[in-house]
N, C-alpha and C positions, 0 to 999 in steps of 0.2 A: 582226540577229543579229551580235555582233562576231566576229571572224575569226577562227579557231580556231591554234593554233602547237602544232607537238611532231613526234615524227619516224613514220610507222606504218611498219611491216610488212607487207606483203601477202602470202599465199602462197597462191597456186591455179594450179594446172596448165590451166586457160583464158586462153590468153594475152588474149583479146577480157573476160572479166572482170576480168582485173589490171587491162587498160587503162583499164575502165570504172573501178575505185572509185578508179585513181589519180584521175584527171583529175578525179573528183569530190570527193577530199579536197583535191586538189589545188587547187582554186577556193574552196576553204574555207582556205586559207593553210598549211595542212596541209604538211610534207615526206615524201614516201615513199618506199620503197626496196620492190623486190618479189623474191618467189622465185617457181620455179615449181612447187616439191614440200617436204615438209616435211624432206627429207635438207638440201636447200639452204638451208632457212629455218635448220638448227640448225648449218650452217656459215657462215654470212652474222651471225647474230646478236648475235655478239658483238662484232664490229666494227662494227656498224650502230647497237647497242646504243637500239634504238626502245623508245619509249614507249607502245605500244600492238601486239599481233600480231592478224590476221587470217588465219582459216584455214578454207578448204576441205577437206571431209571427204574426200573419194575423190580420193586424188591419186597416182599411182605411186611407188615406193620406200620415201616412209613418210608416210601418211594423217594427218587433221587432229587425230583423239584419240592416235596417237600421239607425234606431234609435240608436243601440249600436255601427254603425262604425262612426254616428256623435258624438256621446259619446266621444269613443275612439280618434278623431281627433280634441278634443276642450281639450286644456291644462289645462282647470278649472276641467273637468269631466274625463280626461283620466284616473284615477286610480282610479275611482271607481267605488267600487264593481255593477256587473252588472249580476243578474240569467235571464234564458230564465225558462217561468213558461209557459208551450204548450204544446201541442201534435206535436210533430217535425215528421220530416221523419229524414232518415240519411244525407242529403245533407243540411235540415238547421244547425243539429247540429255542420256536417264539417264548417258550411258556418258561422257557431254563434263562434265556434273555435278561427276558422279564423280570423273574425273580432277581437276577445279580450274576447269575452264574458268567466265567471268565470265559469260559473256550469249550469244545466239545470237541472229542472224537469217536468216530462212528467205529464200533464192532463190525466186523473184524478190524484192526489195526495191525500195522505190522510194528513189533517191539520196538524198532529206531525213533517212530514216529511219539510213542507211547512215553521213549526216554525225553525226546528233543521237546516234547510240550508238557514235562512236569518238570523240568532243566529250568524253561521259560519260566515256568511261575514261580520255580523255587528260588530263580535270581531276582526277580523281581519283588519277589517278599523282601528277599536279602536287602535291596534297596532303597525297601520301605520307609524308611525312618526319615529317606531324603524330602526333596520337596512333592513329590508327585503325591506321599502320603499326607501330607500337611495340607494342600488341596485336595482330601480327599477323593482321588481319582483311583479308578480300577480301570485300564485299558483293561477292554476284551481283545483275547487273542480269536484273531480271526483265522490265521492258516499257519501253515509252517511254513521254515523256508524253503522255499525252491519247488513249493504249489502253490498253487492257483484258487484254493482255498474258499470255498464258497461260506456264508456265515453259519452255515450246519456243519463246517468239518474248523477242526486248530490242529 
């Protein structure tokens, strides 16, 4: 698998899972920058200006669907890629949908899984400028390859 490049965003209020998906994007050539709640992902962001965001749902001051519909409602950050990295119910995922958000994966994860669906978004950022961006479209990623992928798991 060649090495992945681009910048993420990390943001969960477990400081022991920031460290884990750094170090895991990390070895994937990956550069990351982390917050530890979504107040500080939406003041960090704009000078970070990352290629992909990662967000934990239950985080103090402002939560992961909130944080992606002020994502989504700020014309700098509207189109970009945005996963829910958590253990959801079905109502955040509706509600992570909803807002805009791209893909989820459910806590626990296993790191390949972690790598293969910020790979995904970070090449398709990369591809942005083509036509799919000029129709402003955002495919949501529904599964990885080689599952079966229900719309609560990417």
């Amino acid at each position: 698998m060649p090495r992945a490049s681009g910048r993420i965003l990390v943001v969960d209020d477990n400081k022991v899972i920031r460290q884990l998906i750094r170090v895991n994007l990390e070895l994937e050539g990956f550069e990351v920058v982390t917050a530890g709640d979504g107040a500080e992902c939406l003041e960090v962001v704009h000078q970070v200006r990352p290629d992909v965001v990662t967000l934990d749902v239950v985080m103090p001051r402002l939560d992961g669907i909130g944080t992606a519909a002020r994502l989504r409602a700020d014309p700098r950050t509207r189109d970009l890629p945005i996963a829910i990295v958590s253990a959801c119910t079905q109502y955040e995922v509706d509600a992570g949908f909803a807002t805009g958000v791209d893909a989820f994966l459910p806590k626990p994860f296993e790191p390949a899984e972690l790598v293969r669906l910020v790979r995904q978004l970070a090449e398709r950022e990369a591809r942005r400028p083509t036509e799919a961006h000029a129709a402003g479209s955002r495919p949501r990623v529904r599964g990885l390859a080689g599952e079966s992928g229900s719309p609560a798991q990417a």
